[in-house]
C-alpha positions in Angstrom: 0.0 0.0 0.0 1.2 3.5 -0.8 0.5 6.1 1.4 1.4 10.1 0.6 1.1 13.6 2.1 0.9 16.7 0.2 0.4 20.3 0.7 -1.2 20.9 -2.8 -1.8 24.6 -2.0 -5.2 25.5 -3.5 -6.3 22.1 -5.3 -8.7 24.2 -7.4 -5.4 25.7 -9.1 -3.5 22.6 -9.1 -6.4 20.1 -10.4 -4.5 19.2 -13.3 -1.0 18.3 -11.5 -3.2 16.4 -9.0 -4.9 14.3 -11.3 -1.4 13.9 -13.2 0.1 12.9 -10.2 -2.7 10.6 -9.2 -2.4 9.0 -12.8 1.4 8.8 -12.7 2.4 7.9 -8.8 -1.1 5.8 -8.2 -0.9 6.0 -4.4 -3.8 4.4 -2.6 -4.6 7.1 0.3 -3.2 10.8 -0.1 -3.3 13.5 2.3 -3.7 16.8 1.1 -3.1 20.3 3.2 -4.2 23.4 2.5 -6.8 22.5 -0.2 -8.5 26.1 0.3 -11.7 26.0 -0.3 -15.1 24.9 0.8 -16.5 21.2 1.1 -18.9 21.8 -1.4 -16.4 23.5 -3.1 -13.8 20.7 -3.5 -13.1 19.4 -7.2 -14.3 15.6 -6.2 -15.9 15.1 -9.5 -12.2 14.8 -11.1 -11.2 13.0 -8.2 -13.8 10.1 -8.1 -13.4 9.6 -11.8 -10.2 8.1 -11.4 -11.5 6.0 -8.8 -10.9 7.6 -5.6 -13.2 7.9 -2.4 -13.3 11.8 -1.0 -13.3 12.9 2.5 -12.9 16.9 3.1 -12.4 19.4 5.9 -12.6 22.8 4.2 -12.9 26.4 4.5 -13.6 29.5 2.4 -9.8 30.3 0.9 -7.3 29.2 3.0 -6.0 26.0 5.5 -7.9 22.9 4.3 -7.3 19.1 4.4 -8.2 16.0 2.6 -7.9 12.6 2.6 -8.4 10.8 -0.8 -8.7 7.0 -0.9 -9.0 4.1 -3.3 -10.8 2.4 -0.5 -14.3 3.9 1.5 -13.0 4.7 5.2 -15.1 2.7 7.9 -14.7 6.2 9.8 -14.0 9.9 9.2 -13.6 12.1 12.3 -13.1 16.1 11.8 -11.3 18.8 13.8 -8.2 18.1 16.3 -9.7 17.3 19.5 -9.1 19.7 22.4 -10.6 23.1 21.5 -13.8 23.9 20.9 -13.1 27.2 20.2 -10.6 26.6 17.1 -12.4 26.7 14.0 -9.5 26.3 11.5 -9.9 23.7 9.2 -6.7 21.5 10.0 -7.6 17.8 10.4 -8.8 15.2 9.2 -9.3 11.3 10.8 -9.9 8.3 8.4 -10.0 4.8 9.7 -10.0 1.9 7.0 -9.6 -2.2 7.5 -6.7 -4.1 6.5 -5.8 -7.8 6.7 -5.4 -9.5 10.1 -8.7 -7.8 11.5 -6.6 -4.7 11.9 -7.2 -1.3 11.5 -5.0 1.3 9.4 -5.7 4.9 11.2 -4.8 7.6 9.0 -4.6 11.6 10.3 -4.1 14.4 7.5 -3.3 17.4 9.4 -1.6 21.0 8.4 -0.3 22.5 11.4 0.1 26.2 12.1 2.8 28.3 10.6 3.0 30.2 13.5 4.8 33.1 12.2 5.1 36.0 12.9 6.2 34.8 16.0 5.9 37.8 18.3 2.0 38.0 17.5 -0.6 35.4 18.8 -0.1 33.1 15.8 3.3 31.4 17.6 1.4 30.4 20.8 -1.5 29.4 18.6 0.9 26.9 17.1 2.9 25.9 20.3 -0.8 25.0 21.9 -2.0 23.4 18.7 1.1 20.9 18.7 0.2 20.2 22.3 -3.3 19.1 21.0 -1.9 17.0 18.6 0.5 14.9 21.1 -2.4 14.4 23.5 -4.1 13.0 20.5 -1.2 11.1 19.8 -1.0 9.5 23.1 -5.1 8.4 22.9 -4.3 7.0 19.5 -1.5 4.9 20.7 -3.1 3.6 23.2 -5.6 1.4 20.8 -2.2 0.3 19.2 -3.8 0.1 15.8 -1.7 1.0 12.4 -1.6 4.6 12.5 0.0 7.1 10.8 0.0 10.9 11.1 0.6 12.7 7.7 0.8 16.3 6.7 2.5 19.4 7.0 4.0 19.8 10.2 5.5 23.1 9.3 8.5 22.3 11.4 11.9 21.9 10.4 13.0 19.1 12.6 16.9 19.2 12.2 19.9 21.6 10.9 20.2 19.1 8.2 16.5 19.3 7.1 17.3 22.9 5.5 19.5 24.2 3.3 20.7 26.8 5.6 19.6 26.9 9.6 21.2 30.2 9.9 18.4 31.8 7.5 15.7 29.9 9.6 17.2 30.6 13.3 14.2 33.5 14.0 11.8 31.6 12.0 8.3 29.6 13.7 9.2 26.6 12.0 12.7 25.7 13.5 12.6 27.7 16.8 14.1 25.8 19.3 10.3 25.8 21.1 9.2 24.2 17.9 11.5 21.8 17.7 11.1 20.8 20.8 7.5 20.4 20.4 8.1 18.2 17.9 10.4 15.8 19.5 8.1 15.4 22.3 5.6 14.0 19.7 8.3 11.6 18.1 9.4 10.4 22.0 5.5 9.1 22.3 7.2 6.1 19.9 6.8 8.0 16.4 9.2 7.0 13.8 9.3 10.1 11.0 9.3 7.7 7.7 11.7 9.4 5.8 14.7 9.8 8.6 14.3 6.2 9.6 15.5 5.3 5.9 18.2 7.8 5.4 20.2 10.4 7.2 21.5 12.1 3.9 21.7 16.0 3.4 19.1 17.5 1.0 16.4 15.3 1.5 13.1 18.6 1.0 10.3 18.6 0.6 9.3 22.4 0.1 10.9 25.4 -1.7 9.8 28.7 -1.8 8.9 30.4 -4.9 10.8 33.0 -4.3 14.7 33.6 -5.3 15.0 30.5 -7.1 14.8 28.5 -3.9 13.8 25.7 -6.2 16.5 26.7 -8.9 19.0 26.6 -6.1 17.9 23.3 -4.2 17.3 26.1 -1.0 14.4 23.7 0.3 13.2 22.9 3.4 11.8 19.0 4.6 8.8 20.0 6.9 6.2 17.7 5.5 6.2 14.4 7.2 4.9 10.8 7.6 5.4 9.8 11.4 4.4 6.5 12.2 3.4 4.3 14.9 5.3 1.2 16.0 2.9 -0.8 14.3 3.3 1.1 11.4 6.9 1.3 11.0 6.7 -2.3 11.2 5.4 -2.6 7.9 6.9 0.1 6.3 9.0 -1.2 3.3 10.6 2.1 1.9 9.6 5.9 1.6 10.4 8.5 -0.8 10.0 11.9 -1.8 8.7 12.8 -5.2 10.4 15.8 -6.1 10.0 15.8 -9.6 6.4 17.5 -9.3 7.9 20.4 -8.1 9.7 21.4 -12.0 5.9 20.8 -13.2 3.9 23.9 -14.7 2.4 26.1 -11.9 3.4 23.4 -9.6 2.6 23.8 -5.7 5.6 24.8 -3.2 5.7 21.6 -1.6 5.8 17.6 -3.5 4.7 14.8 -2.2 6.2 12.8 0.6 5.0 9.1 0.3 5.9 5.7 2.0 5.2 1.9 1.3 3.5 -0.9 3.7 3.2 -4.1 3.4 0.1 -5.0 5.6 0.1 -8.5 4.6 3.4 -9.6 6.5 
């Protein structure tokens, strides 16, 4: 089974590299982050026609998430558990069947930016983290296949960027951040793609601005973390960077990892 994240960054604009991609990379549950738009809204039409179930969690112009699979969820959940109050549209819970009377949990989530960090967007991403490793821990508990895929809009490493020194002040590698994030991996998380290489280079985002993408000045903050049960399956992981020199291409590619449920 293939499974893939990817901040498609308005999939209204990017219908065509989507349903290229789809076509080309045939993954059987994707992730998608910041769709921006409306449920009703979403492109599912396009979608469906090449044989793919829909599940949304929009909102009018910006944030977003999506899961698309090849097979129906037995559950969709929406909204991170913890506020009431938050009404961003950030995640999204699918729970599908597998062999061995398991279930495969799947979370699309697209957390906070968080910058600029001296207004209330930094705390807002700092508490929303927090939310997502108290999810975390309920999630492990049922010790089911589950994987949390999305954005993470954190940097977790010098070596994840082409430069730390231009990201020092920045949201997403703030050593608050970073420590966030390695709370959330010392619950028993594996992050797919540093458990199958430690090499230099390895993004999944460049800006569009300055030639980042000209320039390989990328950023990996789009990630696959995995349960123990999950990493158990795992056969290899990859990241498709190839969509990124497509026209009008989003600013991230897809990150995407292989299972073998059947071992």
């Amino acid at each position: 089974m293939k499974i893939a994240t990817w901040n498609i960054n308005g999939v209204k604009a990017r219908i065509d590299n989507l349903t290229q991609w789809l076509k080309d990379s045939d993954p059987d549950i994707v992730c998608l982050q910041e769709i921006k738009t409306i449920d009703e809204a979403f492109p599912r039409l396009e979608i469906e026609a090449m044989g793919y179930h829909v599940e949304t969690h929009g909102q009018k112009g910006f944030n977003g998430v999506a899961i698309l699979s090849k097979a129906t969820p037995d559950e969709v959940s929406r909204g991170l558990p913890g506020d009431a109050l938050d009404e961003q549209a950030r995640f999204i819970e699918t729970v599908f069947s597998i062999p061995g009377n398991r279930a495969l949990r799947v979370c699309c989530l697209y957390l906070p930016n968080g910058n600029p960090v001296d207004t209330e967007k930094y705390p807002y991403k700092l508490a929303w983290m927090e939310r997502l490793r108290q999810f975390a821990v309920s999630r492990l508990a049922y010790e089911d296949v589950f994987i949390l895929a999305g954005d993470y809009n954190v940097i977790p490493e010098p070596h994840d960027c082409f430069d730390p020194k231009v990201w020092e002040s920045d949201a997403l590698f703030l050593p608050q951040t970073r420590e966030a994030f390695r709370r959330l991996e010392n619950l028993g998380l594996t992050d797919a793609v540093r458990t199958s290489s430690d090499a230099v280079q390895l993004y999944s985002f460049w800006d569009y601005q300055a030639g980042a993408w000209q320039k390989n000045n990328g950023i990996r903050i789009d990630h696959l973390m995995l349960s123990p049960e999950a990493a158990d399956h795992m056969t290899s992981v990859a990241i498709e960077k190839h969509v990124r020199a497509w026209e009008k291409p989003s600013d991230h590619v897809p990150v995407v990892a292989y299972f073998d449920f059947a071992a």
